[in-house]
C-alpha positions in Angstrom: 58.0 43.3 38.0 56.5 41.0 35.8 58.2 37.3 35.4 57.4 34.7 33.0 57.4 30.8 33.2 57.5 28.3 30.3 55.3 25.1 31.9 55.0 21.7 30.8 51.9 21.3 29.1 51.2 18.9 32.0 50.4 21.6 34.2 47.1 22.4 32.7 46.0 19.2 33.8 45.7 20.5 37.3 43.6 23.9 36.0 43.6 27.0 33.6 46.4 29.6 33.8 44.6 31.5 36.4 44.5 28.6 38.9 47.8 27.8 38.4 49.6 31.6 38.9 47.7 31.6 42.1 48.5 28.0 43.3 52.5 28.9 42.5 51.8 32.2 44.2 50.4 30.4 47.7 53.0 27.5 47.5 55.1 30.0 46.8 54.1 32.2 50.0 54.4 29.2 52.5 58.1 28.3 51.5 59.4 31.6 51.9 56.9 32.1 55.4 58.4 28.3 56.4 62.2 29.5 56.0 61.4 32.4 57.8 62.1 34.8 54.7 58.7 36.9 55.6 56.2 37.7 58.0 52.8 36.7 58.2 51.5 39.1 57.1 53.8 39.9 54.1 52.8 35.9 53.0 49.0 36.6 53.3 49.9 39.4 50.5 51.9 37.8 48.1 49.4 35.0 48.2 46.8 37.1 47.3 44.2 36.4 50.3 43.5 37.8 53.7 46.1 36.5 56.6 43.6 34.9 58.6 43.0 32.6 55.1 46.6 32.1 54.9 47.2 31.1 58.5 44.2 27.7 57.8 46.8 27.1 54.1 50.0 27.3 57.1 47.9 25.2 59.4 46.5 22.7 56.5 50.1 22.5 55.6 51.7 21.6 59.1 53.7 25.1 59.1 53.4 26.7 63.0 52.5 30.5 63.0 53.1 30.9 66.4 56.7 30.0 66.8 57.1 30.4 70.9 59.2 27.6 72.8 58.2 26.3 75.9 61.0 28.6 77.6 59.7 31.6 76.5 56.0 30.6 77.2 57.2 30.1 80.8 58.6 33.4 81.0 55.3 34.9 80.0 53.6 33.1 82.3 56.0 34.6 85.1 55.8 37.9 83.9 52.3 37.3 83.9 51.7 36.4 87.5 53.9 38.9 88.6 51.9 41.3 86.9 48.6 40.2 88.3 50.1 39.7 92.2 
């Protein structure tokens, strides 16, 4: 599915049509991985780059990819010891 978008001619302040598709792609990406819409690994593809590239654009915008409260660390941490006992 192709989709098109009229811009302001402001955009192309901020770079050529290239660098602009793939800046709305990534922004895109982290607000649909930030409302919990996809995975991580479904984000890393529809921003065009590797998951471990799109986890430092999460991290370098203050979005956790490990989402784990401190309950359920604990109960790791017990199922851990009692698997090591």
């Amino acid at each position: 599915m192709k989709l098109t978008i009229i811009l302001p001619e402001t955009y192309y302040k901020f770079g050529d049509s290239l660098q602009i598709e793939k800046e709305f792609k990534l922004n895109n990406a982290l607000m649909l991985y930030k409302q919990g819409k996809i995975s991580l690994s479904m984000g890393s593809e529809l921003a065009e780059t590797d998951i471990y590239s799109f986890m430092q654009f999460c991290k370098d915008n203050l979005i956790p990819v490990i989402d784990t409260s401190a309950t359920e660390l604990e109960e790791e941490l017990t199922n851990y010891k009692s698997l090591i006992k």
